[in-house]
C-alpha positions in Angstrom: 45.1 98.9 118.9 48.0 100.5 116.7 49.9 103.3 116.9 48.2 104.9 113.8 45.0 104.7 115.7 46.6 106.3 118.3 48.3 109.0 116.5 45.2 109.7 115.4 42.9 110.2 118.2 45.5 112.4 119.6 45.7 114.7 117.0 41.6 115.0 116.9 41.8 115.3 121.1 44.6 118.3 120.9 42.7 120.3 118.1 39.3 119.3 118.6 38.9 119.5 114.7 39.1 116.5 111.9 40.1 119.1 109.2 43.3 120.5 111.5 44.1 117.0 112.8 44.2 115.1 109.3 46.7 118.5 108.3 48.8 117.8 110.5 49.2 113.7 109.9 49.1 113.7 106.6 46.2 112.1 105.8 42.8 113.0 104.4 39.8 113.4 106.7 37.8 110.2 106.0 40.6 108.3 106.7 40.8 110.0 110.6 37.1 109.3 110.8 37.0 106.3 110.4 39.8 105.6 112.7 38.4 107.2 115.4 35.1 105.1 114.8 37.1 102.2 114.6 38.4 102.8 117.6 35.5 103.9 119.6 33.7 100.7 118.1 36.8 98.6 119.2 36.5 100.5 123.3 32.5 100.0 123.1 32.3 103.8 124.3 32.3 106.9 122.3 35.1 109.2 122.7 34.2 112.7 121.2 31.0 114.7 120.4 29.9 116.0 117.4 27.3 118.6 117.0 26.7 121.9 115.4 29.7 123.4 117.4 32.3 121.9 116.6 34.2 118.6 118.3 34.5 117.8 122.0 35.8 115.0 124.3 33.6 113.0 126.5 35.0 112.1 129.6 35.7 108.9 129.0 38.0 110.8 125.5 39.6 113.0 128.0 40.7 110.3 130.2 42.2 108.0 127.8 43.7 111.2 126.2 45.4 112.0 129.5 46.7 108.3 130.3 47.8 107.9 126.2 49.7 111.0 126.1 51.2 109.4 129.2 52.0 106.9 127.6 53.6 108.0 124.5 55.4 109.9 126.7 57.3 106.9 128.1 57.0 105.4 124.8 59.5 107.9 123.2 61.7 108.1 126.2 62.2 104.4 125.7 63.7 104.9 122.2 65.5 107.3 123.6 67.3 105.6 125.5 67.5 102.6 123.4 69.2 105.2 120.7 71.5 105.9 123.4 72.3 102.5 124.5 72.6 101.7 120.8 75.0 104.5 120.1 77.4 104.1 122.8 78.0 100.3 121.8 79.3 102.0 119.3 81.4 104.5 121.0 84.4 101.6 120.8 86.0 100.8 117.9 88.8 97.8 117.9 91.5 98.3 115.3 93.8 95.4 113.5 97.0 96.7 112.5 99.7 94.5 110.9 102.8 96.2 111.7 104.1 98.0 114.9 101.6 101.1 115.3 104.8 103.8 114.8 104.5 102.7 111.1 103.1 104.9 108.6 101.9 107.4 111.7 98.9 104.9 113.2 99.0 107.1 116.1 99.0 110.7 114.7 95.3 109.1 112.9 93.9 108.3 116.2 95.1 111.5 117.9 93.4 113.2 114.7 90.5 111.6 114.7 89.6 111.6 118.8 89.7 115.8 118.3 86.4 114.8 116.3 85.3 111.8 118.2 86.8 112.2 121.7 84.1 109.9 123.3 85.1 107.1 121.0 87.5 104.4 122.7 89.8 102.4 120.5 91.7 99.2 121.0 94.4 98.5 118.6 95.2 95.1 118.3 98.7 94.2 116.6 99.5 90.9 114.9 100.1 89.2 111.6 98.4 89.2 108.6 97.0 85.6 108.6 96.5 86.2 112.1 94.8 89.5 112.2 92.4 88.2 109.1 91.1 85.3 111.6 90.3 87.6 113.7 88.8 89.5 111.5 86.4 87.4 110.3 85.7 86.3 113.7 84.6 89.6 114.1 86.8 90.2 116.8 87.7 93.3 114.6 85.7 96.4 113.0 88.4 97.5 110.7 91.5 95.9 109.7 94.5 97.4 108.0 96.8 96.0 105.7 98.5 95.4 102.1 95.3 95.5 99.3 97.0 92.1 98.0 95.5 90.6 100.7 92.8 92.4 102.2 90.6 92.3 98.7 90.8 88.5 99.0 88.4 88.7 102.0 84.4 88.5 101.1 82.0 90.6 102.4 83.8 93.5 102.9 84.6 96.8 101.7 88.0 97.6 100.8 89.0 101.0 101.2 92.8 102.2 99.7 94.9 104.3 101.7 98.3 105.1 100.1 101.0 103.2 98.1 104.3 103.9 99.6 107.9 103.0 98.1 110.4 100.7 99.1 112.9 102.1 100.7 117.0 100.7 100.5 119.0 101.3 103.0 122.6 102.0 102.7 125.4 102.1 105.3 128.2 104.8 105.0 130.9 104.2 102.4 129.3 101.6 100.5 129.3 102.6 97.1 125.6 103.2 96.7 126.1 105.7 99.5 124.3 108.9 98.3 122.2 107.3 95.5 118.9 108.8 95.4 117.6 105.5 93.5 118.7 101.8 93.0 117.8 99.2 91.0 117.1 96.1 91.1 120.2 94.8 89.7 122.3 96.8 91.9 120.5 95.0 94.4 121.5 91.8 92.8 124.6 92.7 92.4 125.5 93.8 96.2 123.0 91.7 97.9 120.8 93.4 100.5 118.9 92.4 103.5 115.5 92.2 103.7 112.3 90.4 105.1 112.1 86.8 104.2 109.5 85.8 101.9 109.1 82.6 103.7 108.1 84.0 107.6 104.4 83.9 108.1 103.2 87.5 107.7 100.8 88.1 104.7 102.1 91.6 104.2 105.4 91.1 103.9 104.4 87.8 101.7 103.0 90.1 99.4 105.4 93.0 99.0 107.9 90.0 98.6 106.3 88.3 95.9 106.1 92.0 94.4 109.7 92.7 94.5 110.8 89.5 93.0 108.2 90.5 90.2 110.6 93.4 89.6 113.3 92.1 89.4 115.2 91.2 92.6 117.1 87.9 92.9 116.0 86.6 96.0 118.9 84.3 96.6 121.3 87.2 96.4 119.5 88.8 99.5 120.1 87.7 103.2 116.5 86.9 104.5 116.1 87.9 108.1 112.6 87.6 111.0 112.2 91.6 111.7 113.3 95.0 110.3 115.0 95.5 112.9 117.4 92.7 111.7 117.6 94.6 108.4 118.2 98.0 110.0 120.8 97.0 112.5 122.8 94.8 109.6 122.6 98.1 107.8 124.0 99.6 110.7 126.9 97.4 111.2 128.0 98.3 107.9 126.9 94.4 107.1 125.3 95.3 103.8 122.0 97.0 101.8 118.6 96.4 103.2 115.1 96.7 101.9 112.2 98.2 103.8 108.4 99.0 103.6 109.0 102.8 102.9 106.0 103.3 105.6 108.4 105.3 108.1 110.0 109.1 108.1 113.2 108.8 106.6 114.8 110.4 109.3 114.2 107.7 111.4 116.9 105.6 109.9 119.9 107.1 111.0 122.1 106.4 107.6 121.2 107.3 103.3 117.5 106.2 102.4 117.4 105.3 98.5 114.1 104.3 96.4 114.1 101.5 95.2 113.7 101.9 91.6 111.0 99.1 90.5 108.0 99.6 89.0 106.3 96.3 90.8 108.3 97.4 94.6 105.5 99.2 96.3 103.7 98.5 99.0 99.6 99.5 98.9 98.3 100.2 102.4 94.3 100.1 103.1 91.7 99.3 105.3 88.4 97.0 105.3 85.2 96.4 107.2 82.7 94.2 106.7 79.3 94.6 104.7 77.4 92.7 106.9 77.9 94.7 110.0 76.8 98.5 110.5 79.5 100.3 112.9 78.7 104.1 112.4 82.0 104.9 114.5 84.0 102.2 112.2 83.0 104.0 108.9 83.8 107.4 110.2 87.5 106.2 111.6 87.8 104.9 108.0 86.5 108.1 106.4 89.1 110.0 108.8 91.7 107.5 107.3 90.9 108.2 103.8 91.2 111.7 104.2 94.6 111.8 106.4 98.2 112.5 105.2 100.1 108.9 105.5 103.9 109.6 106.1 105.6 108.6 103.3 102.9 107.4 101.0 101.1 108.9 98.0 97.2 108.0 97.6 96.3 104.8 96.3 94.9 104.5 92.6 92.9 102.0 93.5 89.1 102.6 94.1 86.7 101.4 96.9 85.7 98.3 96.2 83.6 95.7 97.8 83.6 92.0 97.9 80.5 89.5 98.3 
């Protein structure tokens, strides 16, 4: 017996009319007769009367009437809590971030987006790119952040941009770049600078190397160090320029911040799930991402896009 059948004979039982009851399902009358006579044929007992006066139940109708509604009853609350069960495996969201989570405000997204979602738990898992893309498609992760040079190179996703931010030179007092609002490459080449090697395994700064080399910069008139903070605390010692993801507050280095004046030295932040995998929570924390004010970056040309 289906659930159509079902529907049915309730909706004949509660108004005690074909007419009313095919109204109210959407169907046209024949059709509820002749599921009620299929049913009653299928039972071997009749269910309702018909006669001059209208409809009624038999006792054997009322019966199942009472035990079905029961039924249904539990049948709903089921889904219910199915739904529920359903929707708070979604409540947590893990999050793969490439860089330490102070960069380009991670934080000040979460804090915005738990006003809205304040049930939602999130894990934020920090790494490198190669690392964090394993992960990823382990599915270990339901959204990953990154540079779009890498992230649209994985399938089955969609890519969302974020921002594009500048890179940012750093300049120690009384060098004679000190109070430049922009330098170029060949200054660069010319004084030398610190900055992230190219050769370390992180896919980000891989990337944003390859770009400033593409722009110009001489890579073997830079001093290649492991972390930013190597670049930052050279700069500091007066050692030399450095070059830096300009995904922080200026004010957080305490000396001159210049641009770095290249077309190709940018760095383009976004974020990716997967199309293969339906996280409600995930696509919102992405729409919240879209739609918040990245420290130091501008929004991002680039269109969603998705992979197969």
């Amino acid at each position: 017996m289906d659930f159509q059948r079902i529907e049915c004979f309730l909706a004949v039982a509660h108004h005690l009319n074909f007419s009313r009851a095919a109204k109210q399902l959407y169907m046209a009358q024949p059709s509820v007769t002749q599921q009620i006579k299929n049913m009653e044929d299928e039972l071997g007992f009749r269910l309702l009367e018909r006669d001059r006066r209208g409809v009624s139940l038999t006792s054997a109708g009322k019966t199942l009437q009472d035990e079905l509604i029961r039924i249904m009853t539990d049948y709903k609350g089921a889904i219910n809590r199915a739904t529920q069960v359903a929707n708070n495996e979604q409540s947590h969201i893990t999050l793969g971030y490439p860089n330490p989570p102070e960069w380009s405000d991670m934080p000040g997204l979460i804090r915005e987006f738990r006003k809205d979602y304040p049930h939602v738990t999130i894990s934020l898992r920090l790494g490198k790119g190669r690392q964090l893309m394993d992960d990823f498609q382990a599915g270990e992760l339901d959204v990953m952040f990154g540079d779009l040079g890498y992230l649209s190179q994985l399938k089955n996703t969609k890519v969302t941009p974020l921002f594009r931010a500048p890179a940012y030179v750093l300049v120690p007092n009384g060098h004679p770049l000190d109070g430049a609002e922009r330098i170029t490459p060949s200054q660069i080449n010319h004084y030398g600078a610190y900055c992230l090697s190219a050769d370390i395994q992180d896919m980000t700064i891989g990337v944003i190397s390859r770009r400033m080399m593409d722009a110009g910069i001489d890579y073997t008139s830079t001093y290649p160090v492991l972390h930013r903070e190597d670049v930052v605390a050279s700069v500091y010692a007066g050692m030399g320029l450095g070059i830096v993801p300009g995904t922080l507050r200026r004010e957080v280095y305490q000396t001159h911040v210049a641009i770095l004046d290249a077309k190709n030295a940018f760095f383009e932040f976004g974020c990716v799930r997967r199309t293969d995998r339906h996280n409600v929570t995930a696509s919102a924390f992405i729409a919240a991402a879209a739609n918040y004010r990245w420290i130091g970056g501008t929004t991002s040309q680039t269109s969603v896009q998705e992979t197969e």
